[in-house]
N, C-alpha and C positions, 0 to 999 in steps of 0.2 A: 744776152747783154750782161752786165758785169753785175749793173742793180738789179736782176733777177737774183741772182746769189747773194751778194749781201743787201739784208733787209734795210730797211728807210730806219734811222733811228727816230724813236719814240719823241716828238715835239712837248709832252706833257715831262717826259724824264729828264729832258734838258733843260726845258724850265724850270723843274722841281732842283736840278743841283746846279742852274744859277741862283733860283731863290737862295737855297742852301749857303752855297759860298756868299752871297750879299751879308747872309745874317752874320754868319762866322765874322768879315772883316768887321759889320758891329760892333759886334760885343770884343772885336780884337779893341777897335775905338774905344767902346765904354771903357775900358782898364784905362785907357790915356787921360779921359774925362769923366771921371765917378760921380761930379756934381751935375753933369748934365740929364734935367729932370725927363726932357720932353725925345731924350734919347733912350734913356730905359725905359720909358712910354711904348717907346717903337720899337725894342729890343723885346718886349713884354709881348704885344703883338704881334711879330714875326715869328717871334716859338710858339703862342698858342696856335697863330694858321697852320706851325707845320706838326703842332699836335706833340709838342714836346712841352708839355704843361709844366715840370719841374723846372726845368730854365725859366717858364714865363716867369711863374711865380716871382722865383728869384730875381728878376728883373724887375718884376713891379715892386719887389718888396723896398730893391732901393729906390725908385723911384719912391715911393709913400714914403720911406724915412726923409724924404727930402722935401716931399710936399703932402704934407698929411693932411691938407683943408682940401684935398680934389676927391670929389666924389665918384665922379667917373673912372680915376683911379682907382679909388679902392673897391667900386666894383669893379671893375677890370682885374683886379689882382685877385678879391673873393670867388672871382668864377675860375681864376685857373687855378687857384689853390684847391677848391674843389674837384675840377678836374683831375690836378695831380692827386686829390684823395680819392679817387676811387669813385669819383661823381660825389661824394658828400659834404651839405654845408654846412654839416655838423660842427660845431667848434669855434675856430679861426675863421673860419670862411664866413662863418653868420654873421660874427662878431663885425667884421668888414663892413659888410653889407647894412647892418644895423648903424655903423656909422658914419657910412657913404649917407644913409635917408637922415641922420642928424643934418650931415652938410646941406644936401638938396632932396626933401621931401619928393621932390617930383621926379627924379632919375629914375628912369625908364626900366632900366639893366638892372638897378638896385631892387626896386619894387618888384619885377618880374623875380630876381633869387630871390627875394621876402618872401613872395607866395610859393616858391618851389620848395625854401626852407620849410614854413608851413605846411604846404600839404605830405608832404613827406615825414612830417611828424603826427599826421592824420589830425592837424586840424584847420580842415576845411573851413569855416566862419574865416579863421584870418586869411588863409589863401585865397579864398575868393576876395577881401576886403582888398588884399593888397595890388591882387591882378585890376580889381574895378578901379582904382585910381589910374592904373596908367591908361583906361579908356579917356579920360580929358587929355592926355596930351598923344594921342594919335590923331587922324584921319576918320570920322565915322565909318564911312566905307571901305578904308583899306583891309586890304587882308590883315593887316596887324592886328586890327580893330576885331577882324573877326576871328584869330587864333586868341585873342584875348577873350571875347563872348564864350568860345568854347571853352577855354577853359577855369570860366567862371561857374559854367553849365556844368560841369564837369564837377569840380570843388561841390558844387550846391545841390549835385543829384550825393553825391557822397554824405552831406551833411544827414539830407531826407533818409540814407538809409539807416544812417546811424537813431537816428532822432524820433526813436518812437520807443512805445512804451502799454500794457497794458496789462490787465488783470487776466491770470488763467482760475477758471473755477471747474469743480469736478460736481457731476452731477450728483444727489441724493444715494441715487442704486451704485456708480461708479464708487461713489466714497465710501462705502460700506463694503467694498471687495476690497481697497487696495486695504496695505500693512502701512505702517506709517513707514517702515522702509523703501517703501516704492513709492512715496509721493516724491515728486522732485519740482521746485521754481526754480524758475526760467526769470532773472532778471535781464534785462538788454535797455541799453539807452540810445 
């Protein structure tokens, strides 16, 4: 039969380059309409889904020049900026995100970069701080609820490793061999 020989095409690759073309005639629109906020919103979104993080960026970024009081914007931009750096929210990308939580204290997305920013800066106290706040606004029981537990647990076994402290002493007969060149402290916090 004929479809023996040639294969069935791929239903996932046809999808992927009608996504593709959908996005294109976009951002062909956006150049028509540069004020329209809640289309470089959506222009922003379709490049991150297809993982082209520097377009996103640049789509939210005009969006945010256009409405700078939305916070779910501006995390929505701080994550793809990050993504287009390299996964880091070192920088611009904090800075967003630190502003996003001015606007709305309780944004989800914002608070979750907070603590990723945090832990990645190894300090633990705030990333766990910032992940436990977004536990009041999930579901107790949802899985959200409990990739957030873990990675509270996670943040707070890190703190406990860092977070100790104690005295080395050498005993009588020990201290009378070593040189003082071979004594060596061990500070750790």
């Amino acid at each position: 039969s004929p479809g023996a020989i040639s294969p069935e095409p791929d239903p996932h690759a046809l999808v992927a380059q009608q996504l593709e073309g959908m996005v294109e005639r976009l951002a062909a629109k956006m150049q028509e309409r540069p004020d329209d906020v809640e289309g470089w919103k959506l222009l922003g979104r379709s490049y991150a889904v297809l993982g082209r993080y520097p377009e996103a960026a640049d789509a939210y970024a005009k969006a945010a020049a256009r409405a700078p009081r939305d916070a779910q914007l501006l995390a929505d931009f701080a994550d793809a900026l990050a993504m287009a750096r390299g996964r880091s929210l070192e920088g611009e990308p904090e800075k967003l995100v630190a502003r996003a939580l001015e606007l709305d204290p309780a944004n989800l997305k914002a608070l979750g970069l907070a603590g990723t920013a945090a832990f990645a800066r190894k300090d633990y106290a705030r990333a766990a701080a910032q992940w436990e706040k977004m536990l009041a606004h999930v579901p107790a029981d949802s899985e959200d609820a409990r990739d957030i537990r873990a990675n509270v647990a996670q943040a707070r076994s890190m703190i406990s490793k860092l977070d100790f402290a104690g005295t080395v002493s050498l005993s009588q007969k020990v201290k009378g061999k070593a040189a003082p060149e071979d004594t060596v402290f061990i500070f750790a916090r």
